[in-house]
N, CA, C and O atoms as CSV, one atom per row, in Angstrom:
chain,resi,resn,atom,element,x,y,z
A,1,UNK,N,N,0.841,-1.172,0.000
A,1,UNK,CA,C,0.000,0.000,0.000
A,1,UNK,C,C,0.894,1.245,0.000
A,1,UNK,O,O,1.923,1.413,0.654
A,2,UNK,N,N,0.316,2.069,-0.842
A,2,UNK,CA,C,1.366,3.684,-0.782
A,2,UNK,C,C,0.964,4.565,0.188
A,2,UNK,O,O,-0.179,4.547,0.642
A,3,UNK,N,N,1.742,5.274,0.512
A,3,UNK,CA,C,1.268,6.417,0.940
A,3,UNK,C,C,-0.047,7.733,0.541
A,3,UNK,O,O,-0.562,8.691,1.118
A,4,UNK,N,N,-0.136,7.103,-0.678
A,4,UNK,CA,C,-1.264,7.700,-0.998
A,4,UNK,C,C,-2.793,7.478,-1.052
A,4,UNK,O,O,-3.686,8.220,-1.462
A,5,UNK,N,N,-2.836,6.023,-0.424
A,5,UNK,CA,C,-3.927,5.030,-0.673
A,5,UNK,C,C,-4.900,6.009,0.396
A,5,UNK,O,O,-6.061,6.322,0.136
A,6,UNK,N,N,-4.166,6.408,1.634
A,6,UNK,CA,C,-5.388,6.667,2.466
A,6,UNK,C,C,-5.471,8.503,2.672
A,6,UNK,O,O,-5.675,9.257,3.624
A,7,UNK,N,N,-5.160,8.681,1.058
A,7,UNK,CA,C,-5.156,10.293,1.112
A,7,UNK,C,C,-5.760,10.692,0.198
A,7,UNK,O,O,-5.418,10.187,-0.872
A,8,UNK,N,N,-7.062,11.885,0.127
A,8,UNK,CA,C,-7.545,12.676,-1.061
A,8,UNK,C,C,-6.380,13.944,-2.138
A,8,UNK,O,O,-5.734,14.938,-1.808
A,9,UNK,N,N,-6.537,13.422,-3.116
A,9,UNK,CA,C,-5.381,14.553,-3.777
A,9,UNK,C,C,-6.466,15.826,-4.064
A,9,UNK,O,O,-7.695,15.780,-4.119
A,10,UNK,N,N,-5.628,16.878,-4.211
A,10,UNK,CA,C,-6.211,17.875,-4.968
A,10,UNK,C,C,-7.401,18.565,-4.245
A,10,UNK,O,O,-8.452,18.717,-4.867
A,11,UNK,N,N,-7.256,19.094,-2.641
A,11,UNK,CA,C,-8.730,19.311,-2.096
A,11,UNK,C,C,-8.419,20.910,-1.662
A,11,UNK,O,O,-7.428,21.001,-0.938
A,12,UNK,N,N,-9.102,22.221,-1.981
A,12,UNK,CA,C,-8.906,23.300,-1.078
A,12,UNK,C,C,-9.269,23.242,0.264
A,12,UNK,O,O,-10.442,23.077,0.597
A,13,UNK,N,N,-8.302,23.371,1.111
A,13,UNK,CA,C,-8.976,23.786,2.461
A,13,UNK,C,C,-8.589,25.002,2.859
A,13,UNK,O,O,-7.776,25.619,2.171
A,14,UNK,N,N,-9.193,25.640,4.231
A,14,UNK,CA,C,-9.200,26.740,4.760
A,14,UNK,C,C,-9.519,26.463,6.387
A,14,UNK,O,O,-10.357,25.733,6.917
A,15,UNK,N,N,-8.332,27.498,7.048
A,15,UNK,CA,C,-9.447,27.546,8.427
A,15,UNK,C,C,-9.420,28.806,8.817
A,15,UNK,O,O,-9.197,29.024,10.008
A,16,UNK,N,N,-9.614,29.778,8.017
A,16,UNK,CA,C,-10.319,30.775,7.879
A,16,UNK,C,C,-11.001,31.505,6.870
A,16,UNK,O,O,-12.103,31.297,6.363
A,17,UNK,N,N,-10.121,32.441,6.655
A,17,UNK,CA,C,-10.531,33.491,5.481
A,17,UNK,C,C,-10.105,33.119,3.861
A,17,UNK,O,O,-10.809,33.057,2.853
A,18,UNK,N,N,-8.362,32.860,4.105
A,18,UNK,CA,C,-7.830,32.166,2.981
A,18,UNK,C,C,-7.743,30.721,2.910
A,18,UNK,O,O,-7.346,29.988,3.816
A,19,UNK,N,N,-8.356,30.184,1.158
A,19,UNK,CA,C,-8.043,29.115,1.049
A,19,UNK,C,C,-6.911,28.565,0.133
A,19,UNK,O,O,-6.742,29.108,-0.959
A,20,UNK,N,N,-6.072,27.449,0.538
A,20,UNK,CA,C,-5.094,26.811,0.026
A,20,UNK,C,C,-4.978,25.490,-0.667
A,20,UNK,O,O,-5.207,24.592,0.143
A,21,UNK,N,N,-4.721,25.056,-1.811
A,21,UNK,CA,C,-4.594,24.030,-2.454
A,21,UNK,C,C,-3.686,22.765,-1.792
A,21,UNK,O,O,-2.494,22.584,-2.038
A,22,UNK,N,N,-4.343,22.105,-1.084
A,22,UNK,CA,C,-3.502,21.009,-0.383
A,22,UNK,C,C,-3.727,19.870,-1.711
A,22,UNK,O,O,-4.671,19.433,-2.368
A,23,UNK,N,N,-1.725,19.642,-1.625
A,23,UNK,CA,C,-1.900,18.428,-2.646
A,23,UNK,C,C,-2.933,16.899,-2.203
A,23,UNK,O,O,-3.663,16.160,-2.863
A,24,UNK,N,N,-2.557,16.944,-0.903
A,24,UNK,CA,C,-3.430,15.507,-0.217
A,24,UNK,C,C,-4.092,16.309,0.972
A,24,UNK,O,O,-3.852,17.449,1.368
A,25,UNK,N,N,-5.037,15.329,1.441
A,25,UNK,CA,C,-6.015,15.524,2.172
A,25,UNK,C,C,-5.826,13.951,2.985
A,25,UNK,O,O,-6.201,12.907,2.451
A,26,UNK,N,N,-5.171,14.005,4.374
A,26,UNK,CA,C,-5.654,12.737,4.391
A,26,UNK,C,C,-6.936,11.868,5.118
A,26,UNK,O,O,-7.335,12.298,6.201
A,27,UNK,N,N,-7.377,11.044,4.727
A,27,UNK,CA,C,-8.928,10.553,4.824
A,27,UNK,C,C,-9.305,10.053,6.464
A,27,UNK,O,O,-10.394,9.692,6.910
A,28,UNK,N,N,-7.948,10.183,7.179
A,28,UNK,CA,C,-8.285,10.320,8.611
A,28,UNK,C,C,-8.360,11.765,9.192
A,28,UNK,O,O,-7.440,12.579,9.111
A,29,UNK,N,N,-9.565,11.986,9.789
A,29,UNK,CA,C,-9.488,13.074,10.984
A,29,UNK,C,C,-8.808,13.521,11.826
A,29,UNK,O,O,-8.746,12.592,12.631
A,30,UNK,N,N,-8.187,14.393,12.250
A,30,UNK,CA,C,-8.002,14.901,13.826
A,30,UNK,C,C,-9.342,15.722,14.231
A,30,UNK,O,O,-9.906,16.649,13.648
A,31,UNK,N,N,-9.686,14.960,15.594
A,31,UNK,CA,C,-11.073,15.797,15.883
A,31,UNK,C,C,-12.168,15.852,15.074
A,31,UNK,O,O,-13.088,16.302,15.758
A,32,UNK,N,N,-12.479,15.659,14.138
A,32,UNK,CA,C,-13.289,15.914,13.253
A,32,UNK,C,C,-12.765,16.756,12.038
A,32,UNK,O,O,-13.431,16.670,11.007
A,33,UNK,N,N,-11.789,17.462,12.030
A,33,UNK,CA,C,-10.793,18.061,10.956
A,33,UNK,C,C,-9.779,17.472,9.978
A,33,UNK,O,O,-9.023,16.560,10.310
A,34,UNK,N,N,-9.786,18.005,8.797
A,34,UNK,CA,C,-9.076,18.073,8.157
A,34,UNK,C,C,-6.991,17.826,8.238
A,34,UNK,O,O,-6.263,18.674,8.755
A,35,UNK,N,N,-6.622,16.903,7.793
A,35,UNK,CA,C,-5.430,17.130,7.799
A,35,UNK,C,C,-4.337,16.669,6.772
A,35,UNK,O,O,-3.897,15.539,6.555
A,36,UNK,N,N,-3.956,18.166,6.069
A,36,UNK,CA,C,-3.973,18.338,4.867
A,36,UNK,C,C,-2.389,18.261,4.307
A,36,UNK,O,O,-1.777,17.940,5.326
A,37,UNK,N,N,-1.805,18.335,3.664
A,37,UNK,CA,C,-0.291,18.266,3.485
A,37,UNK,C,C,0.012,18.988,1.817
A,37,UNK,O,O,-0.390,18.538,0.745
A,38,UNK,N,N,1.004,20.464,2.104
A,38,UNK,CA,C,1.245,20.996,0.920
A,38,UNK,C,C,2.282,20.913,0.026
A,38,UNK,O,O,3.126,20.065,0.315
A,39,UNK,N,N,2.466,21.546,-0.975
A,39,UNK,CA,C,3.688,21.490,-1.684
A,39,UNK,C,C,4.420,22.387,-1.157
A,39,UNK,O,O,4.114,22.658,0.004
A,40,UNK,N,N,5.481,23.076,-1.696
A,40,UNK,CA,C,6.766,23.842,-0.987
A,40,UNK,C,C,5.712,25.177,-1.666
A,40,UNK,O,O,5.090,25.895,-0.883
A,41,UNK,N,N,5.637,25.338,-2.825
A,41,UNK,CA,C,5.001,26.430,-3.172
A,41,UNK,C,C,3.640,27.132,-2.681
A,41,UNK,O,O,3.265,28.289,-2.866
A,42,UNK,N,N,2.900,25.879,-1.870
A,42,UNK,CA,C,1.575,26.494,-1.725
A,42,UNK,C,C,2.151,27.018,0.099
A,42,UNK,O,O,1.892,28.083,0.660
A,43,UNK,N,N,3.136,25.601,0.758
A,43,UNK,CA,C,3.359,26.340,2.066
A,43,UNK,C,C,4.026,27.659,2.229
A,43,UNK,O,O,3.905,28.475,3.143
A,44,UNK,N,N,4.796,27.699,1.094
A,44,UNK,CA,C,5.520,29.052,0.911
A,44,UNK,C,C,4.288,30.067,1.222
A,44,UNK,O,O,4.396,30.875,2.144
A,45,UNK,N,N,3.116,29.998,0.425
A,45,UNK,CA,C,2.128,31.331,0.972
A,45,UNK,C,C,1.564,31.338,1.468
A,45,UNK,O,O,0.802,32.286,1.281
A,46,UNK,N,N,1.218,30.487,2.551
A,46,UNK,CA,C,0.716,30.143,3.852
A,46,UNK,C,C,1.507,30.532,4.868
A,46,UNK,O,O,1.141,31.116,5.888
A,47,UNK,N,N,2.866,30.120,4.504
A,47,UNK,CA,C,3.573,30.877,6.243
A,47,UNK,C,C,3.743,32.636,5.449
A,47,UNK,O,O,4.172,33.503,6.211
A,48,UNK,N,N,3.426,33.036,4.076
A,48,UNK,CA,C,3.878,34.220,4.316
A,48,UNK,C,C,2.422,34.869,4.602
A,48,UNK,O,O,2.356,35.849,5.344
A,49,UNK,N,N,1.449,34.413,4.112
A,49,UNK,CA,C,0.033,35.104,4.792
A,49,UNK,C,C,0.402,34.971,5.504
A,49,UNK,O,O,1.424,35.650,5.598
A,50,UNK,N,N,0.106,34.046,6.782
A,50,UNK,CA,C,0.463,34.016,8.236
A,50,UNK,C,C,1.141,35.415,8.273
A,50,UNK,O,O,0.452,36.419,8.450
A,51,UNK,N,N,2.837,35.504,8.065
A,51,UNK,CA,C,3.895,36.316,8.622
A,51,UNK,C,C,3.207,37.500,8.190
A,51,UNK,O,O,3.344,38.421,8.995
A,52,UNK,N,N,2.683,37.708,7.430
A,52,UNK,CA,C,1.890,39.162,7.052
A,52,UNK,C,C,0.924,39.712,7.800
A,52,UNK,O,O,0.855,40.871,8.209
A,53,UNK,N,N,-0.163,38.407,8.031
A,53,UNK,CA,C,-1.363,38.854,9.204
A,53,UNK,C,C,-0.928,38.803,10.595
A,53,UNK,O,O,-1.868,38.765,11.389
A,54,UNK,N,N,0.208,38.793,11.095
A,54,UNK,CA,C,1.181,38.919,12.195
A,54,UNK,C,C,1.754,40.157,12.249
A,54,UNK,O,O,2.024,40.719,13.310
A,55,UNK,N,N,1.932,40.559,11.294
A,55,UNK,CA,C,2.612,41.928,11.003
A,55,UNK,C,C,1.729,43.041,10.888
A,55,UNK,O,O,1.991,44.236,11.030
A,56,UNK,N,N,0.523,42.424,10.579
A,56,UNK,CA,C,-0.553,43.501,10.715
A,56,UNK,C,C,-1.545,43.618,11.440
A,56,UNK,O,O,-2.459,44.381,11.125
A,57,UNK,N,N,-1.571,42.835,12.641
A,57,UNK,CA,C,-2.710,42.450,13.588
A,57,UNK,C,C,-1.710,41.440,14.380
A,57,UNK,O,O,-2.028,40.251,14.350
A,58,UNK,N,N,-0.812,41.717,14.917
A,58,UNK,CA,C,-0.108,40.744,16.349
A,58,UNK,C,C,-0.872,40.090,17.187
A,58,UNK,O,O,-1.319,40.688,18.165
A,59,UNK,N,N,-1.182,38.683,16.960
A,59,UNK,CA,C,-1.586,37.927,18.156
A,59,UNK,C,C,-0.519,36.921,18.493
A,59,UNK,O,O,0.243,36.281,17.768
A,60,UNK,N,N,-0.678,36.960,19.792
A,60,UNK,CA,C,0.783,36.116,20.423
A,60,UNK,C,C,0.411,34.544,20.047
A,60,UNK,O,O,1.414,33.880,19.786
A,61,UNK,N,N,-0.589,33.975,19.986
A,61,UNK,CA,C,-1.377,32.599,19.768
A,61,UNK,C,C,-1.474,32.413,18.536
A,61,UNK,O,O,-1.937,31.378,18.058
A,62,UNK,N,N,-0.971,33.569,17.733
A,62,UNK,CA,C,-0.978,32.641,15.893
A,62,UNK,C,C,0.300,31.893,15.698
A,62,UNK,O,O,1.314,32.457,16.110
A,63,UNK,N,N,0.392,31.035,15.290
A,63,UNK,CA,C,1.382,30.178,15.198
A,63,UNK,C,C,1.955,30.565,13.500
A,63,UNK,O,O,1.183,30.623,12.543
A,64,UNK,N,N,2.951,30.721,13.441
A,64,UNK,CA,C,3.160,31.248,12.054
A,64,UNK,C,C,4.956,30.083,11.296
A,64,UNK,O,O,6.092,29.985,11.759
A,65,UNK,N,N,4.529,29.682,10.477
A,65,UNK,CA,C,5.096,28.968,10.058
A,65,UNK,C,C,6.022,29.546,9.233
A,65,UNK,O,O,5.594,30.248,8.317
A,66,UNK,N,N,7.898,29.309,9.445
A,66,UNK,CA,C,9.037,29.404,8.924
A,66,UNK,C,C,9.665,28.309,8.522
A,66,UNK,O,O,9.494,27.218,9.066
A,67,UNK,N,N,10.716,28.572,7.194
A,67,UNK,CA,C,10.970,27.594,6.757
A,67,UNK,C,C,12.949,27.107,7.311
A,67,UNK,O,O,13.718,28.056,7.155
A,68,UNK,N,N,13.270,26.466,7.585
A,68,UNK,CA,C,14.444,25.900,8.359
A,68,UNK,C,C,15.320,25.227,7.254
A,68,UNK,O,O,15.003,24.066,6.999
A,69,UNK,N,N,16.168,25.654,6.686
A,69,UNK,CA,C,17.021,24.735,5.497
A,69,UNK,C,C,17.969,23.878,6.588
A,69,UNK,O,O,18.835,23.159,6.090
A,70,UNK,N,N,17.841,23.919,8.145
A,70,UNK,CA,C,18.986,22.826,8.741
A,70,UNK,C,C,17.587,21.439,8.821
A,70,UNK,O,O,17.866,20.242,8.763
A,71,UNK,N,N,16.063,22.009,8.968
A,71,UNK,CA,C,15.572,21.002,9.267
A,71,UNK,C,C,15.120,20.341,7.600
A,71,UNK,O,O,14.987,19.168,7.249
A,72,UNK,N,N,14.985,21.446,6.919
A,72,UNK,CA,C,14.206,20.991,5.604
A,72,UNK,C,C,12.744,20.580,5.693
A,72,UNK,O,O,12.167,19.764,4.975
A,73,UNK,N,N,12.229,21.315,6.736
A,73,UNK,CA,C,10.540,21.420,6.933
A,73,UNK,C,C,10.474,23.160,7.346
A,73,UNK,O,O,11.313,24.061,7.352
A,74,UNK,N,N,9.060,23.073,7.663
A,74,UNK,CA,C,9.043,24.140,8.005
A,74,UNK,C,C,8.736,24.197,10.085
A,74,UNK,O,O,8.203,23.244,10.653
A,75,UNK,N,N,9.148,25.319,10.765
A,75,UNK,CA,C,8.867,24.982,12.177
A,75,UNK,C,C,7.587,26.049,12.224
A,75,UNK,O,O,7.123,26.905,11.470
A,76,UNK,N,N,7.343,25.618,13.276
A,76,UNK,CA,C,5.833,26.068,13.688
A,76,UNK,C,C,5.850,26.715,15.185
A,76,UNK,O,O,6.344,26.127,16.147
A,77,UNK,N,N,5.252,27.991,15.254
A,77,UNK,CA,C,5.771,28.537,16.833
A,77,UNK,C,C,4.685,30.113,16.746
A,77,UNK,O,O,4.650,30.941,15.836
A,78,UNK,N,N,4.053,30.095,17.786
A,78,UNK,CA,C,3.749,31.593,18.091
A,78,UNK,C,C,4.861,32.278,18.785
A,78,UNK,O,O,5.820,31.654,19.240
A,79,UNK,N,N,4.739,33.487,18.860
A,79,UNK,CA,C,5.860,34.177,19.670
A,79,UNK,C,C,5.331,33.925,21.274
A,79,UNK,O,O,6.148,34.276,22.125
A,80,UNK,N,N,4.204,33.421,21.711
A,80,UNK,CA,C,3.968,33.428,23.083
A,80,UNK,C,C,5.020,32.620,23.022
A,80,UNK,O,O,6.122,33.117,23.257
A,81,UNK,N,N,4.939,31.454,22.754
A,81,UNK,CA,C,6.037,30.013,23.466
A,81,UNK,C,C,7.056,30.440,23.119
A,81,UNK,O,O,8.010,30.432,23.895
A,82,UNK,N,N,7.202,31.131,21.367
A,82,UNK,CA,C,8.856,32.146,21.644
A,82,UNK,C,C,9.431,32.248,22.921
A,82,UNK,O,O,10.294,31.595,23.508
A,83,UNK,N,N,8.611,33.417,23.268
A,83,UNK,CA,C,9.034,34.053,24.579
A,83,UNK,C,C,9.159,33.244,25.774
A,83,UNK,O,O,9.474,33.782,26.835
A,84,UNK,N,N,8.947,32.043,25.700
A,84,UNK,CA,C,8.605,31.635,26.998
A,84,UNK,C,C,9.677,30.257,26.771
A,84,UNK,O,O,9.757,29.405,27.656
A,85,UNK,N,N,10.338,30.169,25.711
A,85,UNK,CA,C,11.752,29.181,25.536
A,85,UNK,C,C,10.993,28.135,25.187
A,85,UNK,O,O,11.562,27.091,25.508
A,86,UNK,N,N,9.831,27.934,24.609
A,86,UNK,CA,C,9.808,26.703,24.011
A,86,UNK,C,C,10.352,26.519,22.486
A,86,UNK,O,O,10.265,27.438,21.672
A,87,UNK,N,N,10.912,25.271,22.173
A,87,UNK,CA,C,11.378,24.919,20.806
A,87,UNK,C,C,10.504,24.990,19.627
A,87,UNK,O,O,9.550,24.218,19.726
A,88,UNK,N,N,10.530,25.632,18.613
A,88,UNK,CA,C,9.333,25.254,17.678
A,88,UNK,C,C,9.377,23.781,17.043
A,88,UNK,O,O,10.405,23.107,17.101
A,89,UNK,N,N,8.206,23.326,16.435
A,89,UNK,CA,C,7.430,22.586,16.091
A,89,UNK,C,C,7.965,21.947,14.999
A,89,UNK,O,O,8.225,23.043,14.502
A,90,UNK,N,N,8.496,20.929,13.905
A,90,UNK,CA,C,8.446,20.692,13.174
A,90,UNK,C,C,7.414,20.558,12.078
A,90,UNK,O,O,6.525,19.899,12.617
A,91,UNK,N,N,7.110,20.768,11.073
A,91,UNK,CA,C,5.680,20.268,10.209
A,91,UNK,C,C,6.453,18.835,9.480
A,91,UNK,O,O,7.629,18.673,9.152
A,92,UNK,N,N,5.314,17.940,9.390
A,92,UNK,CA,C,5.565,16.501,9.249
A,92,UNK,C,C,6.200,16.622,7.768
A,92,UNK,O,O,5.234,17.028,7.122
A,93,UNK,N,N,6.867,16.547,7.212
A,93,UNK,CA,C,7.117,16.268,5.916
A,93,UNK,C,C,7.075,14.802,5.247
A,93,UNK,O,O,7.450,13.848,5.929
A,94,UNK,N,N,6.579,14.581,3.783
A,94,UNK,CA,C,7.058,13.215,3.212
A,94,UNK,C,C,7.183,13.368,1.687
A,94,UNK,O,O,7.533,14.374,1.070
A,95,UNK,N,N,6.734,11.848,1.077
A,95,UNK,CA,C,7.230,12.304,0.069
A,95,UNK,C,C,6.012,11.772,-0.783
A,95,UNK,O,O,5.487,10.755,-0.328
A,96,UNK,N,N,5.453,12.311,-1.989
A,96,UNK,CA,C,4.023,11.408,-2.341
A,96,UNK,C,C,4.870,10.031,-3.533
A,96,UNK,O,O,6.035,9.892,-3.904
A,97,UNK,N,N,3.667,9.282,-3.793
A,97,UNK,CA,C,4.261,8.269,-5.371
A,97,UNK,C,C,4.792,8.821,-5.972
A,97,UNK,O,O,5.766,8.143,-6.298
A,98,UNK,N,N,4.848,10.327,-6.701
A,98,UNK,CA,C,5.156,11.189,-7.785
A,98,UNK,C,C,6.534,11.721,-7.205
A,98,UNK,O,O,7.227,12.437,-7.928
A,99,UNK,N,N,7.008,11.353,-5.760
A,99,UNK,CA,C,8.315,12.315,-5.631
A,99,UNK,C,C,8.067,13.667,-5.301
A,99,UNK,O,O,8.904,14.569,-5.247
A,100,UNK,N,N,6.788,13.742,-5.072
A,100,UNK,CA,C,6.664,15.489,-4.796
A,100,UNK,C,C,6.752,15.124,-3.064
A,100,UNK,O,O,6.129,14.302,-2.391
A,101,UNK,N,N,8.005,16.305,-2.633
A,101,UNK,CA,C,7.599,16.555,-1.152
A,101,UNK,C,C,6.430,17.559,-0.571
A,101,UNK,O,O,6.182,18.715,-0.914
A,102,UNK,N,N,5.750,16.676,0.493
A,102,UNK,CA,C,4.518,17.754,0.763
A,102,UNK,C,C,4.764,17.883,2.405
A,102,UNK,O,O,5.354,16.993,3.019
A,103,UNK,N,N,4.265,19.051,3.038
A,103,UNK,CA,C,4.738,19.622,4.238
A,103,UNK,C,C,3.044,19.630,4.833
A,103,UNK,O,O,2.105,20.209,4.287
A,104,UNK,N,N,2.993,18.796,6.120
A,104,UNK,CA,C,1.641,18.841,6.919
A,104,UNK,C,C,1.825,20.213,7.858
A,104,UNK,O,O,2.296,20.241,8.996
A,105,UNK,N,N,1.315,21.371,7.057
A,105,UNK,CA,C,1.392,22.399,8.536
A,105,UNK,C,C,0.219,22.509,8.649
A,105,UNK,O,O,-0.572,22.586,7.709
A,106,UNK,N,N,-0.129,22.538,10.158
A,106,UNK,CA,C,-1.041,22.634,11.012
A,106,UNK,C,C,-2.048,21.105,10.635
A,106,UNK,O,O,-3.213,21.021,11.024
A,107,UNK,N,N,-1.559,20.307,10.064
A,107,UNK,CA,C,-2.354,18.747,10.522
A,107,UNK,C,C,-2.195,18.557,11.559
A,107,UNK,O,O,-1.079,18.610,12.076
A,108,UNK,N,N,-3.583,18.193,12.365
A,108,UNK,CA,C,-3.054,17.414,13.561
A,108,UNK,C,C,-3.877,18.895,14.829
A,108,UNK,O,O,-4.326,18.740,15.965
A,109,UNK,N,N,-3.823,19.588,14.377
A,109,UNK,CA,C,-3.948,20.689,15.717
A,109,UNK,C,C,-4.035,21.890,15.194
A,109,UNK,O,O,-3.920,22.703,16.111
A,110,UNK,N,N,-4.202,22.492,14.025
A,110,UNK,CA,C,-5.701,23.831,13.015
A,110,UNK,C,C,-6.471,22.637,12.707
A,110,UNK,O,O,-6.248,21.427,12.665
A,111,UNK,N,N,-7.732,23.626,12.452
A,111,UNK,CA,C,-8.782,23.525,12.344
A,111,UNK,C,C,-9.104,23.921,10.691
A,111,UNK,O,O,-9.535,24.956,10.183
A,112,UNK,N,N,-8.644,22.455,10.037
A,112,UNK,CA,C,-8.487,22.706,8.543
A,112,UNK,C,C,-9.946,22.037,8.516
A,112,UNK,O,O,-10.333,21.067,9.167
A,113,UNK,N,N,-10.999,23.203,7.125
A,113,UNK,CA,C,-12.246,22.246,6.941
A,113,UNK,C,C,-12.017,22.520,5.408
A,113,UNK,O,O,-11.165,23.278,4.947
A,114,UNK,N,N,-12.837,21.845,4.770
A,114,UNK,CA,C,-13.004,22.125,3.174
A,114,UNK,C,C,-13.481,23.062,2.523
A,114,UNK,O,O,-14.708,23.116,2.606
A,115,UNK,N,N,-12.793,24.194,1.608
A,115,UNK,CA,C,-13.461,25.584,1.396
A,115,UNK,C,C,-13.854,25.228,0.101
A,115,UNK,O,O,-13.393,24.342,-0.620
A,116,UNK,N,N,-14.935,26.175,-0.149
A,116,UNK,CA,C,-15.963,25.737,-1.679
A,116,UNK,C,C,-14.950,26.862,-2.596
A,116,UNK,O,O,-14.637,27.962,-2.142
A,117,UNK,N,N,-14.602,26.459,-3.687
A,117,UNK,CA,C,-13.972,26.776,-4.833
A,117,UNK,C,C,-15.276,28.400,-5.050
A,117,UNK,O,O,-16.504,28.375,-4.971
A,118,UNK,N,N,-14.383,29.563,-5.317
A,118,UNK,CA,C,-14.802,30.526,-5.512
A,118,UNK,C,C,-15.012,30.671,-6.874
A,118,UNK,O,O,-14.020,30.521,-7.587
A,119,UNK,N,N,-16.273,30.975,-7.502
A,119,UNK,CA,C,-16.330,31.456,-8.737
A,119,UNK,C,C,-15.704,32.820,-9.444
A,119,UNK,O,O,-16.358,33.738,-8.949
A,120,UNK,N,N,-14.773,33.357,-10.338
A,120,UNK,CA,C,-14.551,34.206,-10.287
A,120,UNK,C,C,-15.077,34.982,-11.524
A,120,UNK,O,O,-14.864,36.190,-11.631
């Protein structure tokens, strides 16, 4: 069995305002949520929304995702636990059938649900 057997490809999710093209979706829950895994390009604008809506509305509890070339994922950290000496987070990385690496940020603990494709 692959790694892909127990994953949806190709699903937008959101757990808010913006939605993001997760290459997989996988078909188990956390909580009742979504947990989704991206390419380098789509996490790329996810931690920079994040770093942007941080920059323009500071909450110590957003967790904002950077990318680490010693870890080769991205880490995961609000500035509360910053401040308070905790280590950031790794995001799960793997690799799909196709060789594409995809990065799980916030699987597992956001509140990823499925956003309806916007007509434009």
């Amino acid at each position: 069995m692959s790694d892909t057997d127990n994953h949806r490809p190709n699903v937008l999710v959101s757990y808010g305002e913006a939605a993001y093209l997760a290459r997989w979706v996988s078909t188990q829950r956390w909580n009742g949520w979504l947990c989704p895994s991206f390419t380098r390009e789509v996490a790329d604008q996810l931690a920079a929304d994040l770093a942007r809506d941080e920059a323009e509305n500071p909450d110590p509890t957003r967790i904002v995702p950077t990318w680490s070339e010693e870890h080769q994922t991205y880490l995961l950290q609000s500035s509360e636990y910053a401040a308070e000496g905790y280590e950031p987070e790794p995001a799960d990385r793997w690799t799909d059938d196709e060789g594409t690496t995809l990065y799980a940020i916030g699987a597992g603990f956001w509140t990823w649900y499925e956003a309806e494709a916007q007509a434009s």
